[in-house]
C-alpha positions in Angstrom: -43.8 -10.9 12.9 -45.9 -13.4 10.5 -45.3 -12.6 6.7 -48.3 -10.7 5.1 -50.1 -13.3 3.1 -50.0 -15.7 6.8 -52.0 -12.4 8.1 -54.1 -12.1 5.8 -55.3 -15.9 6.2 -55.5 -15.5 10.3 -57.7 -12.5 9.3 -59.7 -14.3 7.0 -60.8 -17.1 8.7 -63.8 -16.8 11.2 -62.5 -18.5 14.1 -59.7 -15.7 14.6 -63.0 -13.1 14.8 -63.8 -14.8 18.1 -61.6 -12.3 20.4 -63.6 -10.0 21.9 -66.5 -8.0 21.0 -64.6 -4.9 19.1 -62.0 -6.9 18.0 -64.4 -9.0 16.2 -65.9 -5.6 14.2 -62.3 -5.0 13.2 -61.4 -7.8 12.2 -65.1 -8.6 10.1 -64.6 -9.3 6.8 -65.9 -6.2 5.0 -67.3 -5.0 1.7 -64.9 -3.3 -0.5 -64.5 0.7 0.2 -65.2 3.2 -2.9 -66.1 7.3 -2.9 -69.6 6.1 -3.3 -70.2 3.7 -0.5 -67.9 4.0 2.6 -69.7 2.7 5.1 -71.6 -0.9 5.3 -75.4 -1.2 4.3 -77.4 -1.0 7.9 -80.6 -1.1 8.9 -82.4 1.5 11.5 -81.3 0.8 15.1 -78.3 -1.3 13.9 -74.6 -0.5 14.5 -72.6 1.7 11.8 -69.5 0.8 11.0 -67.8 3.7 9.0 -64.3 2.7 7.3 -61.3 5.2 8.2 -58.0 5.1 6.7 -56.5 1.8 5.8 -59.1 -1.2 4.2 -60.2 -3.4 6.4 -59.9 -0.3 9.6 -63.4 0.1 11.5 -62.7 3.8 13.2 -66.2 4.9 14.3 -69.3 3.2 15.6 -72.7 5.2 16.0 -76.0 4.1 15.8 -78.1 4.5 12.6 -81.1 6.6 14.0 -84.9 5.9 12.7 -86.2 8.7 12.2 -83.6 9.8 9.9 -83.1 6.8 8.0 -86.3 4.8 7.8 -85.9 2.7 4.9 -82.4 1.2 5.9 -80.8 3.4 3.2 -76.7 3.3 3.0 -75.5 5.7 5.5 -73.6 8.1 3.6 -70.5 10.2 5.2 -68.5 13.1 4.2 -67.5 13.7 1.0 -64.2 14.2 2.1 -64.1 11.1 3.5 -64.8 9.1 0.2 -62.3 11.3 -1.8 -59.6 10.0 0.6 -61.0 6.0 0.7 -60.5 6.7 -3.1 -57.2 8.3 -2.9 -55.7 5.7 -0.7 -57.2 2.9 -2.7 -55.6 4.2 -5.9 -51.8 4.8 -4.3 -52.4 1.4 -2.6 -52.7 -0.2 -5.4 -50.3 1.4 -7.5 -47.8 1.1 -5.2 -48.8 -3.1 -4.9 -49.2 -3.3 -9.1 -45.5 -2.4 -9.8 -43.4 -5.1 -7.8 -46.0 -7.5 -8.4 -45.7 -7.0 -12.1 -42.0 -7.3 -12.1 -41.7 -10.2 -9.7 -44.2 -11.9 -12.5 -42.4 -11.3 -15.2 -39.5 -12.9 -13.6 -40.8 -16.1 -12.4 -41.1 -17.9 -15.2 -37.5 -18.1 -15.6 -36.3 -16.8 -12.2 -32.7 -17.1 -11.1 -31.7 -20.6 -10.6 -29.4 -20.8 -7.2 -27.1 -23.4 -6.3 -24.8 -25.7 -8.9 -26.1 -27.2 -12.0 -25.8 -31.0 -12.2 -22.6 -32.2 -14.4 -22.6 -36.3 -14.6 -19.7 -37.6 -12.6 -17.2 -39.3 -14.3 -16.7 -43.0 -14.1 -13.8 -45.7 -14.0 -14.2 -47.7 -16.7 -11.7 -50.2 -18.4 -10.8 -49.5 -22.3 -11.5 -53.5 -23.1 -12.3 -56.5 -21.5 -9.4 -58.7 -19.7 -10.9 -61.8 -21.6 -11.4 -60.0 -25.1 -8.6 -61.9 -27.1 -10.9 -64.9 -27.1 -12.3 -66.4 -30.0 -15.6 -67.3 -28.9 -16.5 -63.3 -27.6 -16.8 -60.4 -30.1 -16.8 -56.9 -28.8 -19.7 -55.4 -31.6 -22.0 -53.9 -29.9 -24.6 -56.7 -27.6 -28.3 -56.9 -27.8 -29.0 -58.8 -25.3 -32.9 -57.9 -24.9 -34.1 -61.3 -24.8 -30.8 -63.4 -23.9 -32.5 -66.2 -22.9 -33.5 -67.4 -25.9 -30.5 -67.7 -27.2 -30.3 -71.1 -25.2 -33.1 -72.4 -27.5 -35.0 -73.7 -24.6 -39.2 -73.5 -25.0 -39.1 -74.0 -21.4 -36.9 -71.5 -20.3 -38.6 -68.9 -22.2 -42.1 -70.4 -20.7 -41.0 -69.6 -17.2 -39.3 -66.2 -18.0 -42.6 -64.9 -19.3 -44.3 -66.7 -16.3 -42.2 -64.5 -13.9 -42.5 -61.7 -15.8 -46.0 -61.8 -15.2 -46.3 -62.9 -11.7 -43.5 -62.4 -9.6 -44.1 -60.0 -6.4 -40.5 -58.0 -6.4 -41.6 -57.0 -9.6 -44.5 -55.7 -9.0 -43.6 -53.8 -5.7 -40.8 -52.2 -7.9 -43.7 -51.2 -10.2 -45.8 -49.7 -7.8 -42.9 -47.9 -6.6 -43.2 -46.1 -10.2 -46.8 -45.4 -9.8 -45.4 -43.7 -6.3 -42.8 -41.6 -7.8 -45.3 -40.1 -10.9 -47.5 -39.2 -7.6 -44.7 -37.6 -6.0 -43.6 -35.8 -9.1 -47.4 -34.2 -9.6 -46.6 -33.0 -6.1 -43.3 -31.0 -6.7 -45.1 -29.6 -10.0 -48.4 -29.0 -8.0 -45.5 -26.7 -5.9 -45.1 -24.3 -8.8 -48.8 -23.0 -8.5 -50.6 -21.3 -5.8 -49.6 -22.8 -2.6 -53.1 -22.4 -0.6 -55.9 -22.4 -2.4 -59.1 -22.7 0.2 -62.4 -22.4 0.1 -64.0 -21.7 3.7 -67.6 -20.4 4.9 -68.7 -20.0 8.4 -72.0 -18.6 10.3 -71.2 -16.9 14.0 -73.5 -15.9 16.8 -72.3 -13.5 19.2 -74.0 -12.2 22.3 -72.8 -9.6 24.6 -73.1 -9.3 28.0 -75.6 -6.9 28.9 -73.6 -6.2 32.2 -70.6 -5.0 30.5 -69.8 -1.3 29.5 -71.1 -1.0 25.8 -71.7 1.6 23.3 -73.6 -0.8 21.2 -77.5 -1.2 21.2 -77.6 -4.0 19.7 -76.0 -6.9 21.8 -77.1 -10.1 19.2 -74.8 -10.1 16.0 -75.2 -12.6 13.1 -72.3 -13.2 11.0 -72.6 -15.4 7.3 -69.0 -15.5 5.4 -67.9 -17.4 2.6 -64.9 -16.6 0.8 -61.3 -17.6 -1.2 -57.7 -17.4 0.1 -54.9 -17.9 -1.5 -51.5 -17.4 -1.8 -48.5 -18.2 -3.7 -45.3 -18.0 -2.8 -43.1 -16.9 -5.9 -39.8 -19.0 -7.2 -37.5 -16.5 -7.7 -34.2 -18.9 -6.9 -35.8 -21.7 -8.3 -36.4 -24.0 -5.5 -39.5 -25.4 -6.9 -38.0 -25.6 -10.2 -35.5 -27.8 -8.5 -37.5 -29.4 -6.6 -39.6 -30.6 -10.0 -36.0 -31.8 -11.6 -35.0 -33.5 -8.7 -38.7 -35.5 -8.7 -38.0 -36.1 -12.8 -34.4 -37.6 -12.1 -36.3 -39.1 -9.3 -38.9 -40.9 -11.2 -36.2 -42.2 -13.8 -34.2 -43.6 -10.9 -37.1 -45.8 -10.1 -38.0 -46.6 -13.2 -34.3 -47.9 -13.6 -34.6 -49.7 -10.5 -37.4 -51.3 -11.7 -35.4 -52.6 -15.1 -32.5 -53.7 -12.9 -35.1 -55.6 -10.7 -36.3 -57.5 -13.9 -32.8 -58.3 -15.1 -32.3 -59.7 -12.0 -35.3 -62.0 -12.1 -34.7 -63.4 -15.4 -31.2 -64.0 -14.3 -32.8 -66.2 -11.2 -35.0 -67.4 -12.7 -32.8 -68.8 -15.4 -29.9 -69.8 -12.4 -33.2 -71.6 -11.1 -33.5 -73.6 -14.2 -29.8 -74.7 -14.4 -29.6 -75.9 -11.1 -32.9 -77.9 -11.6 -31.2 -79.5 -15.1 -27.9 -80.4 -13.3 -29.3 -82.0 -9.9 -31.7 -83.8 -12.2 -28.8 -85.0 -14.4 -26.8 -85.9 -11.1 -29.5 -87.7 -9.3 -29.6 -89.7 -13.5 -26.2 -90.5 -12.9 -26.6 -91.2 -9.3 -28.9 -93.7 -10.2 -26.8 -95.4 -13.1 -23.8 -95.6 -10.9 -26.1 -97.1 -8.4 -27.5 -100.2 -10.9 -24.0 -100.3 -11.7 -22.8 -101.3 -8.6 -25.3 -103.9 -8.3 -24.2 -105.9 -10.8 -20.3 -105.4 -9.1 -22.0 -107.1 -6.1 -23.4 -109.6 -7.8 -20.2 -110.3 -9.7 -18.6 -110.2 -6.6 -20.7 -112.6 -4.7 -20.4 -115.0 -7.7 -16.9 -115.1 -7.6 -17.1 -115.8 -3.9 -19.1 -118.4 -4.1 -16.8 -119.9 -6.4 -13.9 -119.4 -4.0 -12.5 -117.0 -6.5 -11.9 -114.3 -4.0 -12.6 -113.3 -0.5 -15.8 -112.1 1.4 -13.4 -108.8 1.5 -14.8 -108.3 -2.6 -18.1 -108.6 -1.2 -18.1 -106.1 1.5 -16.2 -103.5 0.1 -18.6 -103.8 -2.8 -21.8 -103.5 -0.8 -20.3 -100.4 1.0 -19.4 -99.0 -2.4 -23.2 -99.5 -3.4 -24.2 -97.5 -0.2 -22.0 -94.7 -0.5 -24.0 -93.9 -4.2 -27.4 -95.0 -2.5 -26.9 -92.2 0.4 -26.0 -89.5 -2.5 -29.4 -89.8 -4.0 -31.9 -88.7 -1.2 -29.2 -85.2 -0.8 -29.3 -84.4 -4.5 -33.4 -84.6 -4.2 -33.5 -82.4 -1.1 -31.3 -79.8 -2.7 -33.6 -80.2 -6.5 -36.9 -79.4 -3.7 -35.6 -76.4 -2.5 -34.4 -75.2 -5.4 -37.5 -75.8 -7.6 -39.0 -73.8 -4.2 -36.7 -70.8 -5.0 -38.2 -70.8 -8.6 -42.1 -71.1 -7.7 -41.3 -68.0 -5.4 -39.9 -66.6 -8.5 -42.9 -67.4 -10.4 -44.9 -66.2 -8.2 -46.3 -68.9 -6.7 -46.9 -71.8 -4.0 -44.7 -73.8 -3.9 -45.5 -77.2 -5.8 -43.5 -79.9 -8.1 -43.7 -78.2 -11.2 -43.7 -81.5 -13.4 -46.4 -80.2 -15.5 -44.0 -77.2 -16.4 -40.2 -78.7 -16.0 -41.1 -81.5 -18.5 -39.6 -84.8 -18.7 -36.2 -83.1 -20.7 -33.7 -83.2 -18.7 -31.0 -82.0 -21.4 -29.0 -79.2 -20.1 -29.7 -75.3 -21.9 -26.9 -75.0 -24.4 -24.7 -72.0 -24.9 -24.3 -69.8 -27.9 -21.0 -70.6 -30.4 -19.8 -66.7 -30.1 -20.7 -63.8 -27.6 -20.9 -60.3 -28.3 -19.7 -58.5 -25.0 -19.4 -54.9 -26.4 -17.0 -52.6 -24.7 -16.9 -51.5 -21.0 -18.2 -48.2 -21.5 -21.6 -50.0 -22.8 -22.5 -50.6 -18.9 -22.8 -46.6 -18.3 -25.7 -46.5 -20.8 -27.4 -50.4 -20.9 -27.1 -51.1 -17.3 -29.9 -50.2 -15.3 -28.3 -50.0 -11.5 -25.9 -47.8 -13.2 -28.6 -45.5 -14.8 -30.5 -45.9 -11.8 -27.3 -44.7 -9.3 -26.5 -41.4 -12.0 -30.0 -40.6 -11.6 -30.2 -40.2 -8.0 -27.0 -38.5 -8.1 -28.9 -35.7 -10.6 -31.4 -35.6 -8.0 -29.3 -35.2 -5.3 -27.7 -32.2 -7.0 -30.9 -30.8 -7.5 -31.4 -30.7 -3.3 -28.5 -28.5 -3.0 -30.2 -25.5 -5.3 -33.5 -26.3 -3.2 -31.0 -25.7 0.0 -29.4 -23.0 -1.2 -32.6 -20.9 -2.2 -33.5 -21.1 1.7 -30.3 -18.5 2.2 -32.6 -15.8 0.1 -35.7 -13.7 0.6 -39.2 -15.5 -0.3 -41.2 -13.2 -2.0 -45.2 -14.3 -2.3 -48.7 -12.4 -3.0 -52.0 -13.5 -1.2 -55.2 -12.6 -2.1 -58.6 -12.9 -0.2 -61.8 -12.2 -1.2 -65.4 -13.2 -0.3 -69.1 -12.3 1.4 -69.9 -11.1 4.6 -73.2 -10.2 5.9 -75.5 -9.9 9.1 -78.4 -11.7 7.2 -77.7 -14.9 5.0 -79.8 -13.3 2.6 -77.8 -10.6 2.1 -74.8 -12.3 1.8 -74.7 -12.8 -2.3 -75.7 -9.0 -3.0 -72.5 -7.2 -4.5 -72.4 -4.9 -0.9 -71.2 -7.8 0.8 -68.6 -8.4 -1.4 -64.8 -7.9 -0.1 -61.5 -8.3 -0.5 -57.4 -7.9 -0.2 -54.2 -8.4 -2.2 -51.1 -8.2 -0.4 -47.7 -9.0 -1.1 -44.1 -9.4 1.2 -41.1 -11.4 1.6 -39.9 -12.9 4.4 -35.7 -13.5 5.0 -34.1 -15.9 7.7 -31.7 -13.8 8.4 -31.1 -15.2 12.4 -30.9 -18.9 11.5 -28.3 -19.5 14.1 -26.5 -21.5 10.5 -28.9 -23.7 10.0 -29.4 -22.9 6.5 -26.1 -23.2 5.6 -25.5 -26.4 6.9 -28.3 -27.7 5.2 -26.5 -27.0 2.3 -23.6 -28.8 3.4 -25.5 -31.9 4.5 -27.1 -32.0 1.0 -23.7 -31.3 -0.6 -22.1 -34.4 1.4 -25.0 -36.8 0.5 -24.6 -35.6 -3.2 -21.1 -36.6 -2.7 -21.9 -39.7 -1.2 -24.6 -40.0 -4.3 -21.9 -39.9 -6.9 -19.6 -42.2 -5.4 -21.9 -44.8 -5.1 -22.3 -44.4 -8.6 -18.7 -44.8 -9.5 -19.0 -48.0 -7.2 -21.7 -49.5 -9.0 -19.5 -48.9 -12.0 -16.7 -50.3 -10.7 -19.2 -53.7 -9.3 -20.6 -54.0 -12.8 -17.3 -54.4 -14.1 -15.9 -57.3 -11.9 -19.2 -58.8 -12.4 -18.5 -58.8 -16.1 -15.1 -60.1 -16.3 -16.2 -62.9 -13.5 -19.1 -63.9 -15.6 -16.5 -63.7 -19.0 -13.9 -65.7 -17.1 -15.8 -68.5 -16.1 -17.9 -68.9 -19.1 -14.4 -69.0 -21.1 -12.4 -71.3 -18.7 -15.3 -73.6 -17.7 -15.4 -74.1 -21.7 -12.2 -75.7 -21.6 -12.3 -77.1 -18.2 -15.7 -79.4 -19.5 -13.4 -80.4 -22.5 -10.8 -82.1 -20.3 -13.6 -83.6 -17.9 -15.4 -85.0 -21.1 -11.9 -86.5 -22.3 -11.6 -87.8 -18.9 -15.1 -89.5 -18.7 -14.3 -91.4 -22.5 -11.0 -93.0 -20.7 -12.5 -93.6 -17.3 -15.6 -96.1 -18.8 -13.0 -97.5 -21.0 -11.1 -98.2 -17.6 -14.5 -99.4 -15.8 -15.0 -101.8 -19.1 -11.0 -102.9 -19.0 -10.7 -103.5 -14.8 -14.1 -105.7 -14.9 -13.4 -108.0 -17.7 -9.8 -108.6 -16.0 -12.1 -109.0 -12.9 -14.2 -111.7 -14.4 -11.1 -113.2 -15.9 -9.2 -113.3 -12.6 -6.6 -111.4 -13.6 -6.9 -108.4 -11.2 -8.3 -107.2 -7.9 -11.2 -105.7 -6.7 -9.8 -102.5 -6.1 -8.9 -101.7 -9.4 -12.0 -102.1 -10.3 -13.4 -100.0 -7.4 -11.1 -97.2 -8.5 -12.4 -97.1 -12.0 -15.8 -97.2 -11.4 -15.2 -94.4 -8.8 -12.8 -92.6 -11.0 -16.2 -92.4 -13.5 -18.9 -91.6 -11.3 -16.8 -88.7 -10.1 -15.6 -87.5 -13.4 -19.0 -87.8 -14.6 -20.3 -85.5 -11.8 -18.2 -82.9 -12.1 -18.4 -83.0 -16.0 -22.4 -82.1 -15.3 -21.1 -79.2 -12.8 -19.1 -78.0 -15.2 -21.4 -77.8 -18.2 -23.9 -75.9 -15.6 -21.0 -73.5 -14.3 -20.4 -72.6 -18.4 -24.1 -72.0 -18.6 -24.0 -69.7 -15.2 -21.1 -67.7 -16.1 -22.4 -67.1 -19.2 -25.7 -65.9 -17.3 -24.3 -64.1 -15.4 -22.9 -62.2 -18.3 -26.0 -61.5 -19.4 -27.0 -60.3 -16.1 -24.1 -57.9 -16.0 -24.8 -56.6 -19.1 -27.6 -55.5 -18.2 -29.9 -57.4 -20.6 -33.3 -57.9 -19.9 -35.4 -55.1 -19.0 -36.2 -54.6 -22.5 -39.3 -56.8 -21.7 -41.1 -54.5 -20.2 -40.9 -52.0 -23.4 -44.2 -51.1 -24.6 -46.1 -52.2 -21.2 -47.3 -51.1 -18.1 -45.4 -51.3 -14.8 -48.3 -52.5 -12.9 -50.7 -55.5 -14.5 -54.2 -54.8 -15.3 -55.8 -56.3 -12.7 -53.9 -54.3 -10.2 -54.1 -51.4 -12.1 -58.1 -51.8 -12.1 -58.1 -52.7 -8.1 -55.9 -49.4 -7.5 -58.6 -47.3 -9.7 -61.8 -48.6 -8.2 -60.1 -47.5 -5.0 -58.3 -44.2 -5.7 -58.6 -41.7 -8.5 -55.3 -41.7 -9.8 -55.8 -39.9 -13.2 -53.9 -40.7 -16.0 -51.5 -42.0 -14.2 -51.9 -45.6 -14.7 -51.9 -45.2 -18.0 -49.6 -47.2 -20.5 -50.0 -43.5 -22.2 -48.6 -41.3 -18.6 -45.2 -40.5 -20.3 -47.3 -38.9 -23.0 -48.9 -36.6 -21.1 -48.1 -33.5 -18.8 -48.7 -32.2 -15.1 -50.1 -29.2 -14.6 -48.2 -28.2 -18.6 -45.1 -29.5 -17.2 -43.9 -32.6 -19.6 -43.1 -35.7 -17.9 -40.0 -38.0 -18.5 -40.2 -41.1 -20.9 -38.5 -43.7 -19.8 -36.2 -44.2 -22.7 -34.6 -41.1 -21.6 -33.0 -43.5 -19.5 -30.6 -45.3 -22.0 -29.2 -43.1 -24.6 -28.4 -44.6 -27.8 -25.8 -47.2 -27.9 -23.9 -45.3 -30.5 -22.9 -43.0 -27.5 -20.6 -45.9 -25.9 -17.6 -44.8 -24.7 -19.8 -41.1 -23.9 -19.8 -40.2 -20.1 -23.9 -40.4 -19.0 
């Protein structure tokens, strides 16, 4: 049996009139029923439809005769008759007006079903493994704009170039534009479900073969009317259902912040590798003319008789060995500066006029403030983003649990109906209906109850993802503090190496010249050098990683987007001129409200940072 208010719309729309002759005078929309007029306005020789009982009930159909009513007048019945429209009409709706008054007063508030959302807890370590060093400081890190701390104008050129261009970005923005639609929609749930507007025009002919009381076999029929109907949140499943899209919107808007933290971080990696390979393929090249003028030393001394054609050779292949490293180290500086133009946004191209002629290697910061572990559960956006779909996970399970209750709704219909169109605005044709009912699932077979066990498990799957993400912003921390610290050191001894080994190279060729020692020795050094020289460049860019990557897993960064839109203008403007989408392109959206329902504001998503050590 259909609920009441799903009635009431099959009987108010004029396609569900189309049954049968009768049934369609039933079922006609009809003007509303007082003592004074109880039977529809007619015309002489038209049918009379006299209302018995019930609204809506057509009991009797005569014929309006001529004679007796020339001018069309309203066909009046017994007095009786009226008195007992009346009577009905009043207990009807006295009977409707109390529950519908108490089940109003209750939904604003309503009674929320299911668990309320408590943060889960997290694993978090009470200091850093690497904290006793000198060079990091546990105050409290500001890391908003990181990269500049590297005092590189080029760096920070390309930073705001991807800001500003790259694709990820902007898909994750547009992802926030999604989720403020999809949050108007769970608000939009709060109101009136159906609200519809229909009008239709029928006409019927009977058969004039068939059996049939009715003289008149040609019926018109105008209509035009409203439905609605609202079902009523008593458990608070919309309620729910408007949290979970809140928590749902901050989620993405935290995905978006870790999507930018991880593009400056590439895009700075991107610049470090660039500045090492071009140091490399420098050295590469120095090592090379070096070797040169070994060969030509060698030759000379052969020539002289000095040594052996065995100098010569193993010269030469010494010389080839750094010629061959050159044309690898420029493949891999290609592919990288690729990886960066995607960054930027862009085709791929050399990017001289923006790399410069400056080779010189970023340098890092004297001291670095690392805070405490508990910082990541309120800077880190992954980590905000994860607790947030937890919350709206939670929400789900209310939303599931509310299905195990009775839905309580009203619907209301009300409109014209007329034989001529131009009677069809006069206050005779006017009709209408208020219902209310509930309907219960009480035969689900347990579907309903596992639905509240399937969105219990994926809550629980919700919060342990957000414990790992904890857990995987940790490790990322102490590998980022580790290497930045031990690479420190390691570049020290490489550097001390490198000041011996060219005093070798300088010390094995003068010998050399002099006679005094082989070719391999001075082979060795010069080897010795070019290596030590290599790996000191690694090293230097390995410091300058780790200590990105720091940074990264910090969480620093997204504070470039504070005070501007998710979405650039020109998007922004394309998406308008397409779609109507409100306010809600606005820099200003956060301000506002759907429907009087306030909307999150993003720094909701990072609590002060005086709160460290607080659980989310």
């Amino acid at each position: 049996m259909r609920h009441p208010w799903e009635r009431l719309s099959t009987l108010s729309h004029p396609e569900a009139r189309r049954r049968g002759d009768l049934e369609r005078l039933s079922r006609a929309r009809t003007p509303p029923w007082t003592a004074d007029s109880p039977t529809l306005l007619t015309r002489p020789g038209v049918v009379l439809l006299t209302r018995v009982g019930n609204p809506g009930t057509i009991r009797r159909l005569t014929t309006v005769d001529a004679a007796k009513n020339p001018e069309g007048d309203v066909a009046r019945g017994p007095d009786w008759m009226a008195h007992r429209t009346a009577a009905r009409t009043a207990s009807w709706t006295r009977v409707l007006a109390a529950p519908a008054a108490l089940i109003a007063a209750l939904t604003p508030t309503g009674c929320m079903v299911g668990p309320d959302y408590v943060p889960p807890e997290a694993p978090v370590a009470d200091a850093w493994i690497e904290s006793s060093d000198p060079r990091l400081s546990t105050a409290a890190s500001d890391h908003a704009a990181w990269w500049k701390s590297f005092e590189d104008p080029v760096l920070d050129g390309l930073v705001q170039r991807a800001y500003e261009q790259n694709l990820d970005l902007l898909e994750a923005g547009l992802r926030v534009l999604q989720a403020r639609a999809q949050l108007g929609i769970a608000v939009g749930e709060m109101f009136p479900q159906v609200q519809q507007f229909s009008a239709s025009y029928t006409r019927q002919e009977l058969s004039e073969n068939l059996p049939n009381p009715v003289s008149q076999r040609t019926f018109d029929d105008y209509s035009a009317g409203i439905d609605a109907t609202w079902e009523l949140d008593l458990w608070g499943q919309f309620a729910r259902n408007t949290r979970s899209a809140n928590a749902a919107l901050l989620s993405t808007i935290a995905d978006y912040d870790s999507v930018l933290v991880t593009l400056t971080g590439d895009v700075a990696t991107s610049y470090v590798f660039i500045r090492v390979l071009e140091q490399r393929i420098r050295l590469a090249r120095q090592d090379i003319e070096s070797q040169k003028a070994v060969l030509n030393l060698a030759r000379i001394q052969f020539d002289n008789g000095s040594v052996s054609e065995l100098d010569v050779v193993q010269s030469l292949t010494r010389l080839s060995q750094s010629q061959s490293l050159v044309p690898q180290l420029e493949i891999d500086l290609r592919r990288v500066k690729n990886v960066l133009c995607v960054l930027l946004g862009e085709p791929p191209h050399a990017l001289d006029d923006v790399l410069g002629e400056d080779i010189r290697m970023p340098s890092a910061p004297e001291e670095l403030a690392v805070g405490m572990p508990a910082d990541l559960l309120l800077r880190r956006p992954d980590v905000r983003a994860a607790e947030r779909a937890a919350a709206a996970q939670a929400e789900r399970i209310g939303i599931a649990v509310a299905n195990l209750y009775p839905h309580f709704g009203i619907a209301a219909s009300g409109g014209w109906a007329a034989e001529l169109s131009g009677d069809l605005l006069e206050p005779e044709s006017r009709g209408g209906l208020v219902t209310g009912g509930f309907r219960w699932d009480i035969l689900n077979y347990g579907r309903l109850k596992n639905d509240v066990r399937v969105q219990d498990a994926l809550f629980q799957q919700a919060v342990v993802r957000y414990q790992e993400t904890v857990l995987e912003a940790s490790a990322e921390v102490e590998d980022g503090l580790v290497g930045f610290v031990l690479e420190h050191d390691r570049a020290g001894f490489l550097q001390t190496g490198v000041e011996a080994s060219k005093r070798a190279v300088d010390i094995s060729l003068i010998q050399y010249r002099e006679g005094t020692t082989t070719y391999a020795r001075v082979l060795d050094a010069q080897s010795a050098l070019f290596q030590l020289q290599q790996d000191l460049a690694v090293s230097r860019a390995n410091e300058i990683l780790s200590l990105i990557g720091v940074y990264k897993a910090l969480g620093g960064g997204w504070q470039l987007r504070e005070g501007r839109d998710f979405v650039p203008a020109g998007t922004r403007k394309e998406m308008a001129e397409r779609t109507d989408w409100g306010d809600m392109l606005s820099s200003d959206y956060s301000e506002g409200s759907d429907l009087g329902h306030p909307r999150p504001d993003p720094d909701e998503l990072y609590p002060p940072q005086e709160e460290a050590g607080k659980q989310p």
